[in-house]
C-alpha positions in Angstrom: 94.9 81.1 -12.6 94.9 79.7 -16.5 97.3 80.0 -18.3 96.1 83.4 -21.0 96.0 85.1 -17.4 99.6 84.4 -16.6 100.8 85.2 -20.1 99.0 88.5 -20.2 101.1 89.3 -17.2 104.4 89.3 -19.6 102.9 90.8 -22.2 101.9 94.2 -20.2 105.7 93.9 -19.4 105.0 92.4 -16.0 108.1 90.4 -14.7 106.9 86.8 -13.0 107.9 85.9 -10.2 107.6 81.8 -8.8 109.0 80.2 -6.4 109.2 76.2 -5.4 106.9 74.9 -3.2 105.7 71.7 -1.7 102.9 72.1 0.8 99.8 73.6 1.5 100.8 75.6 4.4 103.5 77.4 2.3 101.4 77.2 -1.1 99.3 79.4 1.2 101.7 81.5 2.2 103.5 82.3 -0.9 99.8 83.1 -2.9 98.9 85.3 -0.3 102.8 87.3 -0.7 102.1 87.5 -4.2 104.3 85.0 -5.9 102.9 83.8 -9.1 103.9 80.5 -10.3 104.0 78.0 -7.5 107.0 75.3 -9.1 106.0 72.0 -7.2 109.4 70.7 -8.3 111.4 67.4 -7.8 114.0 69.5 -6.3 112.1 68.7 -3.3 114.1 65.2 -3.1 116.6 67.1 -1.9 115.1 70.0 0.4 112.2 67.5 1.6 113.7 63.9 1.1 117.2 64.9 2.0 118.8 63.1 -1.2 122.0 64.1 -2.7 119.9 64.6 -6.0 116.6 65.0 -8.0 116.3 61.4 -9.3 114.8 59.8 -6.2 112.0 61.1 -7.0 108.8 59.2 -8.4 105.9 60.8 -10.2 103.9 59.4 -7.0 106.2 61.9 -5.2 105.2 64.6 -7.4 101.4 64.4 -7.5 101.2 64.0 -3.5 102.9 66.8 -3.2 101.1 68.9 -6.6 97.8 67.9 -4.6 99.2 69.2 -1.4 100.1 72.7 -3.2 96.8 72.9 -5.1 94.8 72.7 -2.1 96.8 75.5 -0.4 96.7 77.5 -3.6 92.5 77.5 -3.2 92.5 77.9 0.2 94.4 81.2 -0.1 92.1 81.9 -2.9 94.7 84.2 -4.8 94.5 81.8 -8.3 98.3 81.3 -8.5 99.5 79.1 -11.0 100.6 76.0 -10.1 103.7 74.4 -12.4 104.9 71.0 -11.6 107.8 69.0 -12.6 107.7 65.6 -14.2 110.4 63.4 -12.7 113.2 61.6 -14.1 112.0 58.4 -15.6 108.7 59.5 -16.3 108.4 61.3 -19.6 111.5 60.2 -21.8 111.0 57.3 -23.0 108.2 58.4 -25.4 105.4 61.1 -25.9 102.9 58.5 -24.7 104.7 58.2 -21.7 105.1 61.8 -21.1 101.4 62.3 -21.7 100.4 59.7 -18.8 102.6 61.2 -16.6 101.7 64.8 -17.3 98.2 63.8 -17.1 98.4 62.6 -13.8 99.8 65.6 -12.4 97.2 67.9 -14.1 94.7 65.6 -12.0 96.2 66.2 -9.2 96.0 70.4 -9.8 99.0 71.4 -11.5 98.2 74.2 -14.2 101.3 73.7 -16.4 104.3 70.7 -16.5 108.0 71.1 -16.8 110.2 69.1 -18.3 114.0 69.0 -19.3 115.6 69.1 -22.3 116.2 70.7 -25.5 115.3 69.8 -29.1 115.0 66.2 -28.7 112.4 66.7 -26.4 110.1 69.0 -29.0 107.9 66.0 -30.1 107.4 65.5 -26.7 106.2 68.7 -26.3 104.1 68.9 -29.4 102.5 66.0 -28.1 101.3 66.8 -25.2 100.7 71.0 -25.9 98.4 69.4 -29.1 96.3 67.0 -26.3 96.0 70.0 -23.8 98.6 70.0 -21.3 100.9 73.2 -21.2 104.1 72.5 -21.1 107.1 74.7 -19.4 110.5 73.5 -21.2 114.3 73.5 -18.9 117.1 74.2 -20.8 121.0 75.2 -19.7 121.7 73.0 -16.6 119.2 70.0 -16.4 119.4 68.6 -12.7 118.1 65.4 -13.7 121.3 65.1 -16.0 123.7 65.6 -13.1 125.9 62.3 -13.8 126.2 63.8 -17.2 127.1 67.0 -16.2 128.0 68.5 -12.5 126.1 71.4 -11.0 127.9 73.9 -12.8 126.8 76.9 -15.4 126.0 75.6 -18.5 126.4 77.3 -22.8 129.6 79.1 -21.7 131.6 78.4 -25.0 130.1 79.7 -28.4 129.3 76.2 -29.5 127.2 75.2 -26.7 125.5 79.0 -26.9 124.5 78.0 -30.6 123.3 75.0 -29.8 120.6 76.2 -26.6 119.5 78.8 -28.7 118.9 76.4 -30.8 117.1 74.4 -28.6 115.3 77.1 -26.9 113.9 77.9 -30.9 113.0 74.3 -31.5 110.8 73.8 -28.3 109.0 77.0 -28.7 108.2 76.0 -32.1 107.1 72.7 -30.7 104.4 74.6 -28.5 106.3 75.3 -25.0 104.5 78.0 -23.7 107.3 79.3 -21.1 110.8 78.5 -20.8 112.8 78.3 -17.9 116.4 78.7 -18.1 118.8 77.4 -15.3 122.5 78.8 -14.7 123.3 80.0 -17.9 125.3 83.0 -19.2 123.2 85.8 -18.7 124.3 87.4 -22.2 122.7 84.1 -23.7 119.6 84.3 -21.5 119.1 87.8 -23.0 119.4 86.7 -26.4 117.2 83.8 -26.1 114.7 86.0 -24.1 114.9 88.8 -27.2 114.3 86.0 -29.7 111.4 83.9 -28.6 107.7 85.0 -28.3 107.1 83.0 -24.8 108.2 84.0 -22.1 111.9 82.9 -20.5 111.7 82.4 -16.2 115.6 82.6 -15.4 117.6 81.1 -12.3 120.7 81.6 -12.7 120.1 83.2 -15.5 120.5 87.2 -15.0 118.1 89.9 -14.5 116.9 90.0 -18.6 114.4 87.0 -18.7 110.7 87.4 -18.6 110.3 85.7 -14.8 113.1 84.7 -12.4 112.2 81.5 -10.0 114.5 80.5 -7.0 114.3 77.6 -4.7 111.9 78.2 -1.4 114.6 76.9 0.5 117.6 79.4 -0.5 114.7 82.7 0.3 114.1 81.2 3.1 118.1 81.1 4.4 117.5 77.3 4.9 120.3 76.3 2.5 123.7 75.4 4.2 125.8 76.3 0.9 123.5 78.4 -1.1 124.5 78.8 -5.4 125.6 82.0 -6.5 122.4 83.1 -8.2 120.6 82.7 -4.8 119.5 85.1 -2.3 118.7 84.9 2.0 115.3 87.6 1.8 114.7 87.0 5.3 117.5 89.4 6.7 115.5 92.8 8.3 111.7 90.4 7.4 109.6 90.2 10.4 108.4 86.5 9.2 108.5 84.2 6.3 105.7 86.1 4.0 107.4 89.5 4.8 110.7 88.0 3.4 109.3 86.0 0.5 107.0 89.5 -0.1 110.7 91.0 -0.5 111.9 88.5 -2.8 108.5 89.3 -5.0 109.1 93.0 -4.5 112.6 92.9 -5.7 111.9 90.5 -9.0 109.5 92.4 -10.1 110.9 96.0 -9.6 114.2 94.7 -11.7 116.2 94.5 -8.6 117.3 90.9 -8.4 119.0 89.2 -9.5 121.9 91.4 -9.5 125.3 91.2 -11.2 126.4 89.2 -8.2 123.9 86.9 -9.3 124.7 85.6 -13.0 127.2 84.1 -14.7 
């Protein structure tokens, strides 16, 4: 899938529904149960590497593992799109950088990149949108800026609301074709959502953004201390397309995430 065909999803009024993943097998798996943005993110240092956080993670990591998804992805012949992070280290030091980074992972099949950051990052993204890369921005909590800031919700005074809104504005204008949200007041995330043109994928984010995405693991019940705006599917599923085929089911239908969900 391109991305015009994932976008005319949105615009029909179609929530999206993605979903990290890592490997074939489950790239195959999750296409086939409907899911339509595969996120081959670096959260995977911690779910497959076992690290505390995201910035083990090298841009060799990412485009094993992109290539590894990719090939499931056209083996289940579905056309889901496949998103992929840019690791920490890869993309901030300037444009160029970002631009030999993202091109490696679109080599290795990814449809779209994702990087984090607000405004400052807008050249960034204006750099590579203008050379043909499609670019997903992160705003709210940014993993890779854990020392900076804890896992913890994110834009919860007026100041810092003003100032992601801001941001969310500023990348958009920059040419970010989606924008992904994370653990954010989900008054804001409405607001943001009601005054961009691209669509917004929340998590953490309440049930009024375009798209919601979770981590594999926390569907999947694999996740010793699960976060607050994550949900087990597999309860009453008969296997692990049935449950993520629930989780798909429910974004879509407006059902998660609920009120128990946001912050």
């Amino acid at each position: 899938m391109f991305l015009p065909q994932l976008l005319a999803k949105t615009a029909k009024g179609e929530k999206l529904v993605a979903l990290t993943c890592y490997d074939a097998s489950f790239a195959r798996a999750l296409a086939r149960a409907g899911v339509d943005i595969l996120l081959v993110g670096d959260s995977l240092g911690m779910t497959v590497q076992g690290h505390a956080t995201t910035l083990a993670v090298s841009l060799e990591h990412m485009a094993y593992h992109t290539e590894a998804v990719a090939r499931g992805v056209a083996q289940a012949g579905t056309g889901a799109f496949v998103m992929a992070d840019l690791p920490f280290g890869s993309y901030q030091a300037s444009p160029a950088q970002a631009f030999e980074a993202a091109a490696r992972l679109m080599a290795a099949g990814a449809n779209m990149v994702k990087l984090e950051g607000g405004a400052v990052m807008a050249d960034t993204v204006s750099f590579l949108v203008k050379r043909g890369i499609p670019v997903c921005a992160h705003v709210g909590l940014l993993p890779q800026s854990v020392n900076l800031t804890g896992y913890r919700a994110q834009a919860r005074d007026q100041t810092a609301a003003a100032q992601l809104l801001q941001d969310a504005k500023a990348l958009e204008t920059a040419g970010a074709q989606i924008l992904l949200m994370e653990s954010i007041p989900a008054a804001l995330a409405a607001e943001v959502t009601r005054s961009l043109a691209i669509p917004t994928i929340g998590i953490g984010a309440g049930g009024d953004c375009s798209g919601q995405v979770l981590v594999l693991h926390d569907v999947l019940g694999l996740t010793e201390q699960p976060p607050r705006f994550a949900k087990n599917f597999m309860p009453g599923a008969d296997g692990i397309e049935a449950g993520v085929r629930a989780y798909v089911e429910a974004v879509k239908a407006g059902r998660f995430p609920g009120a128990e969900h946001q912050f």
